[in-house]
C-alpha positions as CSV (number, residue, x, y, z in Angstrom):
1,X,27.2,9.9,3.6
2,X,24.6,11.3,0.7
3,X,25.9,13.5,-1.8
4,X,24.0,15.5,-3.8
5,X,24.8,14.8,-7.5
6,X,24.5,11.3,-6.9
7,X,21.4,10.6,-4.4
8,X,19.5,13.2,-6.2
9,X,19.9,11.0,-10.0
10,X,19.2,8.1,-7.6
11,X,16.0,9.6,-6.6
12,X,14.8,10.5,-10.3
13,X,16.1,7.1,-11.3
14,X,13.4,5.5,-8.3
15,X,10.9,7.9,-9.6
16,X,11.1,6.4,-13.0
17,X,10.8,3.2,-11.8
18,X,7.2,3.9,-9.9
19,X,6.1,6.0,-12.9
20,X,6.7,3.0,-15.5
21,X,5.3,0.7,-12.6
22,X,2.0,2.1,-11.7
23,X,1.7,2.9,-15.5
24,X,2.1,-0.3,-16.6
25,X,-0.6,-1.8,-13.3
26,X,-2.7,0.9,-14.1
27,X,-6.5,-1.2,-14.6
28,X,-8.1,1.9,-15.7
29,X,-10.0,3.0,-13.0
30,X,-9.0,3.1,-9.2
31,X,-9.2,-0.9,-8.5
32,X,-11.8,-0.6,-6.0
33,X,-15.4,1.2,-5.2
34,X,-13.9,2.5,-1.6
35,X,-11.8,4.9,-3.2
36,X,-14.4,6.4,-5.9
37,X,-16.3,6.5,-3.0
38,X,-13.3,9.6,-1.8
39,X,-12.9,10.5,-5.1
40,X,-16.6,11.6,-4.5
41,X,-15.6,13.2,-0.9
42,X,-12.5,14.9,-2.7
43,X,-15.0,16.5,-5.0
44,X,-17.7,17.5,-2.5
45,X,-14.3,19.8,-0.5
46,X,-13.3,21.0,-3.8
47,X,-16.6,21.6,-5.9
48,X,-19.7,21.3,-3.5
49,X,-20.9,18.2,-5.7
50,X,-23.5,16.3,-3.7
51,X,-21.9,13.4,-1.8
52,X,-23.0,10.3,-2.7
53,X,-21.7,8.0,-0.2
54,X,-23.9,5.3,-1.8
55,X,-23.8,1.8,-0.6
56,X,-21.0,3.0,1.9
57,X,-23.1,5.5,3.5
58,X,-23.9,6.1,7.3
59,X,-26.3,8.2,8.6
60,X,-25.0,11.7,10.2
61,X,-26.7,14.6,11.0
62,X,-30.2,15.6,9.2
63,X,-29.9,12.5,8.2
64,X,-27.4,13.1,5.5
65,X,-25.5,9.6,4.5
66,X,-21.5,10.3,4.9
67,X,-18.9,7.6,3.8
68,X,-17.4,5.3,6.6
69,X,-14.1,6.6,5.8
70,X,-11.2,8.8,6.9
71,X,-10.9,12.1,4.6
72,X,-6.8,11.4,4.6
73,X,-6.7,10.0,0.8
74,X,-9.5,12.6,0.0
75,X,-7.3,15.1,0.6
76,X,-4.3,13.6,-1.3
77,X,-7.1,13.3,-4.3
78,X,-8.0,17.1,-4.5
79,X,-5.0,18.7,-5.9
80,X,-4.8,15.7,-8.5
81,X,-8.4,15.1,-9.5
82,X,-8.3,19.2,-10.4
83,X,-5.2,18.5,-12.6
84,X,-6.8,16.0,-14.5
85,X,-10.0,17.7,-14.8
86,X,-8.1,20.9,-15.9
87,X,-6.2,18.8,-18.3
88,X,-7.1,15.3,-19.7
89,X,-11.1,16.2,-19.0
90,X,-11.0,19.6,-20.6
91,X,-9.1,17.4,-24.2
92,X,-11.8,15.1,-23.8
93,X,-14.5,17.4,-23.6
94,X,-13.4,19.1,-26.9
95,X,-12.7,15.9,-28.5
96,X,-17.0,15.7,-27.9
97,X,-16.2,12.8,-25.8
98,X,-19.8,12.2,-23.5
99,X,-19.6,13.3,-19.9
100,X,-19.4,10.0,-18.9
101,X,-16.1,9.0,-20.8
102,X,-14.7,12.4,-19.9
103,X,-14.6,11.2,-16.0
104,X,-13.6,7.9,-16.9
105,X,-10.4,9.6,-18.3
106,X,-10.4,11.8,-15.9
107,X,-10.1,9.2,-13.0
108,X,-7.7,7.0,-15.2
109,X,-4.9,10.0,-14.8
110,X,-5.5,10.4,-11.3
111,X,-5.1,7.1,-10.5
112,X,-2.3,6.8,-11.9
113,X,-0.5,10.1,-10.5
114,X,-1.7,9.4,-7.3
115,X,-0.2,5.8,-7.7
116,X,3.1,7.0,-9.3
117,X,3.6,9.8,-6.5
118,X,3.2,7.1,-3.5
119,X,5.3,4.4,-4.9
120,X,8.2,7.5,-5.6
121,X,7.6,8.2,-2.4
122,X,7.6,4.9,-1.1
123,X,11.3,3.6,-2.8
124,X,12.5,6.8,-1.9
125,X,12.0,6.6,1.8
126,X,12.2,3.1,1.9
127,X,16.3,3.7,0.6
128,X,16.5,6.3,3.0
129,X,14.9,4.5,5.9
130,X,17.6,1.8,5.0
131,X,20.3,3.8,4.8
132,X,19.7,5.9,8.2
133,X,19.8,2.3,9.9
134,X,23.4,1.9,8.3
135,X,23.2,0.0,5.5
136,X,25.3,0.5,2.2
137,X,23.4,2.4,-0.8
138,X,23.6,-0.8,-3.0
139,X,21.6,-3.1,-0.1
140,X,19.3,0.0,0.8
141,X,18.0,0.5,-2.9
142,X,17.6,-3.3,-3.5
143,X,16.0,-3.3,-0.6
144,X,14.0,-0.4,-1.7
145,X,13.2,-2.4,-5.0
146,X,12.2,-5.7,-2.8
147,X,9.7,-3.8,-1.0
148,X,8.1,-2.5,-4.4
149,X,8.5,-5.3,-6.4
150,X,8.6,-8.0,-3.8
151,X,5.7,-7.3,-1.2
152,X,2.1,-6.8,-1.1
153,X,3.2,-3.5,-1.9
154,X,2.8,-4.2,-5.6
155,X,-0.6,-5.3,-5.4
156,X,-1.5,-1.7,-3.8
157,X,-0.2,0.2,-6.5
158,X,-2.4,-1.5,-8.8
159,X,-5.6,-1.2,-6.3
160,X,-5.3,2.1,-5.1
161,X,-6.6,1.6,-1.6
162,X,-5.3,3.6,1.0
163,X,-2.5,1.0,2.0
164,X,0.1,2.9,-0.3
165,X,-0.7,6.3,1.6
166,X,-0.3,4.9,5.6
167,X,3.0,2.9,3.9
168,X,4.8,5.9,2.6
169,X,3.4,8.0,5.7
170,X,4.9,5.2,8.2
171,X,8.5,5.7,6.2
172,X,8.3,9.2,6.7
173,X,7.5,8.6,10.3
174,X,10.0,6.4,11.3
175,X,12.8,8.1,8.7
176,X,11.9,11.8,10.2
177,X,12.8,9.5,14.2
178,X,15.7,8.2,12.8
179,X,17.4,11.6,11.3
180,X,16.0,13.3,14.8
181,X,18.9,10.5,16.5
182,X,20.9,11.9,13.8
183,X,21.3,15.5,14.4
184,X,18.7,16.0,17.4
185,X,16.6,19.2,15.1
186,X,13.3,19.6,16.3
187,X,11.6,19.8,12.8
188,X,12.7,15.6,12.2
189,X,10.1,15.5,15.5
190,X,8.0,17.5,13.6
191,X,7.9,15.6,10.3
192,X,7.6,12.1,11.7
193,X,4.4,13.8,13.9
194,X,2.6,15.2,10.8
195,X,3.3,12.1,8.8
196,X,1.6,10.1,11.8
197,X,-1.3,12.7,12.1
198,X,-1.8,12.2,8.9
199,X,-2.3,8.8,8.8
200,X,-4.9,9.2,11.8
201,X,-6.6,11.4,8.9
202,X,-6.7,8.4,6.5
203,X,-7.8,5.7,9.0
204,X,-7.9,5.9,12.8
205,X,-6.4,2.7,13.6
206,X,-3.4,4.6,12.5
207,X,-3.3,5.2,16.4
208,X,-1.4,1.9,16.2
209,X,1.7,3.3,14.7
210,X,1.6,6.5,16.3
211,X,2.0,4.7,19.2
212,X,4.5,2.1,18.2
213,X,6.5,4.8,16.7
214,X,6.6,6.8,19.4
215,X,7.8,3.9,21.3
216,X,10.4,3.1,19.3
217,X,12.1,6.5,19.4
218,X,12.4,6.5,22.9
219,X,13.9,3.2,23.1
220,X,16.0,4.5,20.8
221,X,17.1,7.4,22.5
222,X,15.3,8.4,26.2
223,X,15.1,12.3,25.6
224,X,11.7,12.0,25.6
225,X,10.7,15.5,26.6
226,X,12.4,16.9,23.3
227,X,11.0,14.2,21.3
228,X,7.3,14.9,22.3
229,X,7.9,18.7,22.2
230,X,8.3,18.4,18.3
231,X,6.0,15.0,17.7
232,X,3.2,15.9,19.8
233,X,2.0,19.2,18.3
234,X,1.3,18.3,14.4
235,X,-0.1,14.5,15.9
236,X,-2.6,16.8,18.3
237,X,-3.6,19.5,15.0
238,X,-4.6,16.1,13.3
239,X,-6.8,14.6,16.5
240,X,-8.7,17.9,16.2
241,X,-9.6,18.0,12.6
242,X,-10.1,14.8,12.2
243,X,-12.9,15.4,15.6
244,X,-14.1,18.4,13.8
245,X,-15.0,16.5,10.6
246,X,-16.3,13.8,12.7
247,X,-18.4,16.1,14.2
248,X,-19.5,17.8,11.0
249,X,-20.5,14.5,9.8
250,X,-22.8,13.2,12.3
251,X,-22.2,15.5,15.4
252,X,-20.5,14.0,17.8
253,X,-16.9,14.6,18.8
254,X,-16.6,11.2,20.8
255,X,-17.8,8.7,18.1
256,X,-16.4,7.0,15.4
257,X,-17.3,6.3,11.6
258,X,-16.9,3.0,11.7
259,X,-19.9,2.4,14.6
260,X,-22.9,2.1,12.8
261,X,-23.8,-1.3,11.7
262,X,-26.2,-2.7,9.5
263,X,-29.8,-3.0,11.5
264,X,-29.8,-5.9,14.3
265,X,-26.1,-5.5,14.5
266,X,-24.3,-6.4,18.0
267,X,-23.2,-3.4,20.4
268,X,-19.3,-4.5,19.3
269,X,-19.7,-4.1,15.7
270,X,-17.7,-3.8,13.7
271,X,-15.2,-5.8,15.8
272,X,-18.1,-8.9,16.2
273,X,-16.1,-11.9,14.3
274,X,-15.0,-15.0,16.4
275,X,-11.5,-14.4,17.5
276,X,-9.5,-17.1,16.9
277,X,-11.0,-17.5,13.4
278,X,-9.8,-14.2,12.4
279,X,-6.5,-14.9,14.5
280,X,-5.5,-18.2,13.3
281,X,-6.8,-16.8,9.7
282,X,-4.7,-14.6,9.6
283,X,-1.8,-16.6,10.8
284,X,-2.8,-19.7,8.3
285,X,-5.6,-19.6,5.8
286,X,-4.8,-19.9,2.4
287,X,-7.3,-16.8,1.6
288,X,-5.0,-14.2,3.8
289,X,-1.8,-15.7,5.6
290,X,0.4,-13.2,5.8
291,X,3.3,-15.7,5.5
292,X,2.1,-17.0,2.5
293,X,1.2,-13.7,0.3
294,X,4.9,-12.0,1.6
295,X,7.5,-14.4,1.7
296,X,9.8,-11.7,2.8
297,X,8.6,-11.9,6.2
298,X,9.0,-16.0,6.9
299,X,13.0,-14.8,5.5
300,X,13.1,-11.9,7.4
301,X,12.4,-13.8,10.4
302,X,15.0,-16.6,9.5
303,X,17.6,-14.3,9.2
304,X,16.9,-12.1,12.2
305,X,17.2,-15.2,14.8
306,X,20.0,-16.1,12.8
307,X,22.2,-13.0,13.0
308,X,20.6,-11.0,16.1
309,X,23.5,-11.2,18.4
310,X,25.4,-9.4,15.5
311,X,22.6,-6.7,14.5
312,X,23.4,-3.4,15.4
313,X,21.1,-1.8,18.8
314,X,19.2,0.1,17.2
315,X,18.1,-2.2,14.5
316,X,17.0,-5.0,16.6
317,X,15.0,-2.8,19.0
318,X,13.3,-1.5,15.2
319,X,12.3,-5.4,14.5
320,X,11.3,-6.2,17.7
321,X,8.7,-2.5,17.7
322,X,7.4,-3.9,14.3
323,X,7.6,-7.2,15.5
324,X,5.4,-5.7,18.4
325,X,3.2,-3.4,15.6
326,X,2.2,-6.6,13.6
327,X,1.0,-8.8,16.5
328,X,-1.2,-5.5,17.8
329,X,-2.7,-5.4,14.6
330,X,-3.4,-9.1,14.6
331,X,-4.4,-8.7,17.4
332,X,-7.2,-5.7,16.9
333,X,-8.2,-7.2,13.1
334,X,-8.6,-10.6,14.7
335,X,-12.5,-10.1,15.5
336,X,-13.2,-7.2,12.8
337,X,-16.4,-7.9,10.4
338,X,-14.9,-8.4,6.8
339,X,-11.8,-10.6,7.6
340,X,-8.9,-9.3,6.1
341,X,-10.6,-6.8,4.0
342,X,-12.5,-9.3,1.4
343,X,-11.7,-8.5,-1.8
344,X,-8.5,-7.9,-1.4
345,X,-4.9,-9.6,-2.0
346,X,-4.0,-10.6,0.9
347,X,-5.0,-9.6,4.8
348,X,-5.4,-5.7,3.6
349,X,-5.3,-4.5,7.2
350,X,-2.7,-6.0,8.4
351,X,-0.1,-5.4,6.0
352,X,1.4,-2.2,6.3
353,X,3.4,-3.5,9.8
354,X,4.3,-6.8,7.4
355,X,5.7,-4.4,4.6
356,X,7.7,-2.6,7.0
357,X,9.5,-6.2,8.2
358,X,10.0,-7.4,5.0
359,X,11.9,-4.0,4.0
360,X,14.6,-5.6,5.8
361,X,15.1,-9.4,4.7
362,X,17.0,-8.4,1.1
363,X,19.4,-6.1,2.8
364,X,20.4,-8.4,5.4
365,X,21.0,-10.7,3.1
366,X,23.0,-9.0,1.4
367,X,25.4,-7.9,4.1
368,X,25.2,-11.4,5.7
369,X,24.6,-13.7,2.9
370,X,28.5,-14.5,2.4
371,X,28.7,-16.2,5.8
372,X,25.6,-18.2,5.0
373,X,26.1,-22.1,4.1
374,X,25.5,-21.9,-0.2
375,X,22.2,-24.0,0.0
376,X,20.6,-22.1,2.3
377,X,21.6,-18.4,0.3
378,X,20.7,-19.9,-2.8
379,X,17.4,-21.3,-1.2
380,X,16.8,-17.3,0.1
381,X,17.5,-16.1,-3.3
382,X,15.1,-18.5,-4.6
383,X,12.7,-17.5,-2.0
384,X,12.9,-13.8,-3.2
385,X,12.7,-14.6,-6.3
386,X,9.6,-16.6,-5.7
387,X,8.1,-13.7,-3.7
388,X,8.4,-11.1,-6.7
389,X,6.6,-13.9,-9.1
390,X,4.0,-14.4,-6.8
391,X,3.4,-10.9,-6.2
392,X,3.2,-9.8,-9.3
393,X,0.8,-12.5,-10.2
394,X,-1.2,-10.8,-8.2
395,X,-1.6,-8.2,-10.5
396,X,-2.8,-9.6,-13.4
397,X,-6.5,-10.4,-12.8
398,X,-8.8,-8.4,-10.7
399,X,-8.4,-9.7,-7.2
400,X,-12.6,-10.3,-7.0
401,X,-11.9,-13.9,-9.0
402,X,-11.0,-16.0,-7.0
403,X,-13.4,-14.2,-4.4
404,X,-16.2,-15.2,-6.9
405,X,-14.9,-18.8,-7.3
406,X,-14.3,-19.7,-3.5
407,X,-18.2,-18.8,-3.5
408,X,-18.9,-21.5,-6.0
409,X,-17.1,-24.4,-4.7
410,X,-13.2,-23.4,-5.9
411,X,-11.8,-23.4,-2.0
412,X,-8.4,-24.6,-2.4
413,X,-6.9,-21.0,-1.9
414,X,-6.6,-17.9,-3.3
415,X,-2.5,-18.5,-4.4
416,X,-3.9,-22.0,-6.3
417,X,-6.9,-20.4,-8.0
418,X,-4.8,-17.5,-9.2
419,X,-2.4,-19.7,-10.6
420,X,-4.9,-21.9,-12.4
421,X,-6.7,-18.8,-13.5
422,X,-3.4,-17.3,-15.3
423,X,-2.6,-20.9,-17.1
424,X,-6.0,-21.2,-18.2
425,X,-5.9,-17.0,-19.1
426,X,-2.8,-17.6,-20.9
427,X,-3.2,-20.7,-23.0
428,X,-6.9,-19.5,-23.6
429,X,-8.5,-22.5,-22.1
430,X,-10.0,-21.1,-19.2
431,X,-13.0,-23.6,-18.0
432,X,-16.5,-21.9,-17.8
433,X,-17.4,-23.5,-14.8
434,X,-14.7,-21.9,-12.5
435,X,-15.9,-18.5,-14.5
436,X,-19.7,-18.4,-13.4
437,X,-21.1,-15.4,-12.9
438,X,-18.0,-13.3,-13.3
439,X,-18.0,-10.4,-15.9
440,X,-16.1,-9.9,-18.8
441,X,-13.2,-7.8,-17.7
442,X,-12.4,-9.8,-14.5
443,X,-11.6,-12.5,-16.7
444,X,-8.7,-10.5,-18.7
445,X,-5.5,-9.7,-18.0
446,X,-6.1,-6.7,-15.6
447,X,-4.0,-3.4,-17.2
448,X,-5.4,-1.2,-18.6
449,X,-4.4,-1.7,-22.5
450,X,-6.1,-5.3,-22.1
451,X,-9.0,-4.0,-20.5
452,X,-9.3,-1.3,-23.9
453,X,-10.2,-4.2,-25.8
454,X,-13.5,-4.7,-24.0
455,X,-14.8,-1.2,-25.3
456,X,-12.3,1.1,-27.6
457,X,-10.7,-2.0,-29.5
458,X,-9.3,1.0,-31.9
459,X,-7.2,2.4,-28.5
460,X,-6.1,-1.1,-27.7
461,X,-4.3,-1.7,-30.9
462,X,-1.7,0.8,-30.2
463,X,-1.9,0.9,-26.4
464,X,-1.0,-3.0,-26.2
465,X,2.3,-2.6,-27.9
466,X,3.1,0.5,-25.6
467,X,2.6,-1.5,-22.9
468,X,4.5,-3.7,-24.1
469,X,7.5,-1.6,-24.8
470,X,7.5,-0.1,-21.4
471,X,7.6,-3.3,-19.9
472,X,10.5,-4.5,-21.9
473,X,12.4,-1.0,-20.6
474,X,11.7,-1.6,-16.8
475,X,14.4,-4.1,-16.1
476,X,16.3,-1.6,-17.6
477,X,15.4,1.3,-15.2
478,X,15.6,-1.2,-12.2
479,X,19.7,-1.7,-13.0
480,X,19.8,2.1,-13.7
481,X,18.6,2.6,-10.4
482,X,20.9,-0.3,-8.5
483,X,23.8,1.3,-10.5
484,X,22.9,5.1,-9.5
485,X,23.0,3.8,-6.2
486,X,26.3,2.4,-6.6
487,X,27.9,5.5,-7.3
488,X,25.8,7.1,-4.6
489,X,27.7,5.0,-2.3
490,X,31.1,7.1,-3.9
């Protein structure tokens, strides 16, 4: 039972947490062009700015170029981008800062909100999620805190593509299902709809857990009719504006945005690739296995067989639906063009169904750890532990490194290059060969008070040690939070 003193200082306590998190990841800019690229769309809806879809465009109608994108994280960036222009841009601007450094600024703070409201929003479902499939408030928040700190998760609060968005709007899918079980209202149907529509917004292979959701609450419960009468109707507003945009864009209602290839391209593009290259890749290669880069899932899975017979109904029919989720998605990535996203940590379309797995390795073992044989729950311990290094690891250096140095001859793996990089990085003997052709700021730790040091030396002085103090206070928030929990649990 939640009660409302408690869960609410719970839920500031998570929020601080994500705020001192994607504060201290924050590289200074959005981590990746894709989302300046709907930074620019998010302007073009809010000021009529010309859209420059740049390198990223595809031709529409009058032969305008439109991004290949969804407008989903577009829309998330309107309401913030004006903030910071109102705010931070405006300071700057009387500071007689150039127009150039004033959107610099600009985008640093909306980064970072946008960051710091997904990951609240993240934890904060995540615990709820958790504790709607019966788990104690101490196992739910750790587990809430595993999925932050010990999954790819991490890596996408730093490099704000739009995997934090479909995470928390899968949460708030499947926890909206799981209260509708709860107390059968209507508006839970609702929720988990508009949370689905709008990840069809963001990216239309979103269909994928629209399905798979819907799915899973009727294995859950069979009162299908009810369920689609309050899921269907927000999932259907969301098909027709994202048609309508499609069709303002390059006027059709029946196509796609991601169609158009580059010239000479086959009929299937952009799902062209060899499939068992992309399927075993995904599976096995040390560039994008998803069991190496979250080692929550290899545990998960290890402690699922182990315990099934005991897991409640419900939360074995959950697994097996994202069980289900992941191999459609390895399935339908298996042949697309870019495998596993390129520059990215990780196999960056495949992730969100791996995220939602690995939710549940630390609070299972938790509840079942005491029955396990001591080596083998100190060797899952270790193995969590393992996963948090590794992960954040993965946010020290700009993720296009070790992209650069598998193109030079350095193919032993992205894991082994990024841990040769951050010995070299950190005893300040990094070899010149393995740095070829890479700029400056790639080759520096990646946050933000680092990265000051390449071009307002002055701001890095002071910023470093902030950094460094907030650092020092996380572990501090992270027991507040486990604690908050505890008495949450009354």
């Amino acid at each position: 039972m939640l009660r409302g003193g408690p869960i609410a200082n719970l839920f500031v306590a998570l929020a601080l947490v994500a705020g001192a998190v994607a504060a201290l990841l924050n590289p200074g800019n959005f981590g990746t062009i894709d989302t300046e690229v709907r930074l620019r769309v998010a302007r073009w809806i809010r000021l009529g700015e010309p859209l420059n879809a740049g390198e990223f465009g595809v031709p529409g109608r009058n032969g305008m170029l439109h991004p290949h994108f969804g407008i989903g994280q577009s829309l998330v960036l309107v309401p913030l981008d004006a903030l910071a222009d109102g705010t931070l841009a405006k300071v700057l601007r009387r500071a007689g800062w150039s127009a150039e450094k004033q959107r610099q600024g600009a985008e640093v703070l909306t980064a970072f909100l946008m960051q710091w409201l997904l990951a609240s929003g993240a934890l904060v479902l995540a615990y709820l999620l958790l504790r709607l499939f019966e788990f104690g408030s101490l196992a739910s928040a750790a587990g809430a805190m595993s999925l932050l700190f010990g999954t790819t998760c991490l890596a996408y609060v730093q490099c704000a593509q739009e995997n934090l968005l479909l995470l928390v709007l899968a949460l708030g899918s499947l926890c909206g299902i799981r209260q509708w079980l709860r107390d059968s209202r209507l508006v839970w149907c609702a929720a988990a709809g508009a949370a689905c529509g709008f990840a069809l917004l963001t990216r239309l292979t979103s269909a994928m857990e629209l399905l798979a959701f819907a799915a899973l609450a009727l294995c859950w419960r069979g009162d299908w009719k009810r369920f689609l009468a309050g899921f269907l109707p927000p999932v259907l507003l969301a098909v027709l504006l994202e048609r309508l945009y499609q069709w303002h864009r390059f006027g059709s209602l029946l196509g796609s945005y991601v169609e158009a290839g580059p010239p000479g391209a086959p009929p299937s593009y952009p799902f062209c690739a060899p499939f068992w290259s992309g399927f075993l890749g995904t599976l096995f290669s040390p560039d994008k296995s998803i069991f190496l880069f979250d080692p929550l899932l290899p545990l998960l899975i290890g402690l699922a067989v182990w315990r099934w017979r005991r897991m409640d109904r419900d939360l074995r029919i959950g697994l097996l639906g994202l069980g289900a989720l992941l191999a459609l998605h390895v399935f339908v990535h298996a042949k697309y063009v870019v495998f596993g996203g390129d520059v990215a940590w990780g196999h960056r379309y495949v992730v969100l169904p791996v995220e939602l797995l690995a939710l549940f390795a630390v609070p299972l073992l938790m509840s079942c750890g005491g029955s396990m044989a001591p080596l083998f729950r100190r060797a899952a311990w270790c193995l969590v532990a393992a996963s948090v290094m590794l992960q954040v690891a993965s946010t020290t250096m700009a993720a296009n490194v070790e992209v650069n140095q598998r193109s030079i001859g350095f193919d032993h793996g992205v894991i082994w290059n990024r841990g040769v990089n951050l010995v070299q990085l950190a005893t300040g003997r990094q070899e010149p060969r393995r740095l070829a052709g890479i700029p400056p700021e790639w080759r520096t730790w990646a946050y933000l008070p680092f990265q000051l040091r390449l071009r307002f030396p002055k701001l890095a002085r002071w910023a470093i040690p902030a950094w460094l103090g907030l650092l020092a206070c996380l572990p501090a928030l992270v027991v507040l939070c486990l604690r908050r929990a505890r008495t949450a649990a009354g």
